[in-house]
C-alpha positions, 0 to 999 in steps of 0.5 A: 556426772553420777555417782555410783559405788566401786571397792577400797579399803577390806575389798570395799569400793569406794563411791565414785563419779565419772565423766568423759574426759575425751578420746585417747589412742584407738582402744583407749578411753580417757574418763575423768575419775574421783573418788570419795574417801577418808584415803585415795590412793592411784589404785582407788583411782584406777579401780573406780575407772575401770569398774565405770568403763565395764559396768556403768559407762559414762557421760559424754565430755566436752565433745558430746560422746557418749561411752556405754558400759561393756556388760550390764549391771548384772553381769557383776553379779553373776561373774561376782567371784571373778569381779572380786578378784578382779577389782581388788586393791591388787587385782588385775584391773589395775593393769588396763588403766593409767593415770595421766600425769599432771591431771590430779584434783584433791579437794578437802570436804568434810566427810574427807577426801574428793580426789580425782584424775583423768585416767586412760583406760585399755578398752580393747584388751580390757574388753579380751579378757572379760569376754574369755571370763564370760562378763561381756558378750563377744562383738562376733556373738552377734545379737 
């Protein structure tokens, strides 16, 4: 597991870590998401996924499968007007991520809340509308 930043309360991410949790259906990844902060709510949740899938990746889970991430780290700063709307509280990241039912994890510490949960990720149509806004590179682009 790593710890990275994503945004929560005012546009700001929350810290996060993530790990695989598995494969799902095709274009679908499974990753095991918890947030730090005083209140999580499932958007917090599924913000920190989706920002782990694009720009970090994550470790590989009890099958040993490794996710890289879909653009570079620097990609967020470069595309930062569309990152930001993108992954605001509302924005429309929270259309390529589910939560799967049954599988939340809170855990009391004293800077506040650790809450988690294993979140079903959109690759495939994630992967669409980041390559037409120019964040990730097209797999026919070649190298």
């Amino acid at each position: 597991m790593f710890a990275v930043t994503a945004m929560a309360k005012g546009g700001e991410m929350p810290k996060y870590d993530m790990t695989g949790a598995g494969s799902g259906n095709e274009g679908m990844v499974l990753v095991k998401v918890f947030v730090y902060a005083k209140t999580v709510t499932d958007q917090d949740l599924k913000r920190a996924a989706v920002h782990g899938v694009v720009f970090r990746g994550c470790t590989g889970n009890n099958s040993g499968a490794i996710q890289p991430a879909m653009a570079s780290p620097e990609s967020e700063n470069s595309h930062a007007e569309f990152c930001k709307a993108f992954f605001a509280s509302d924005g429309e990241c929270q259309n390529y991520a589910s939560i799967i039912a049954g599988s939340y994890e809170r855990v009391k510490t004293q800077k506040g809340l650790k809450c988690g949960a294993i979140v079903q990720v959109s690759k495939t149509a994630l992967r669409k509308v980041l390559e037409k806004a120019g964040v990730v590179r097209s797999l026919s682009s070649g190298f």
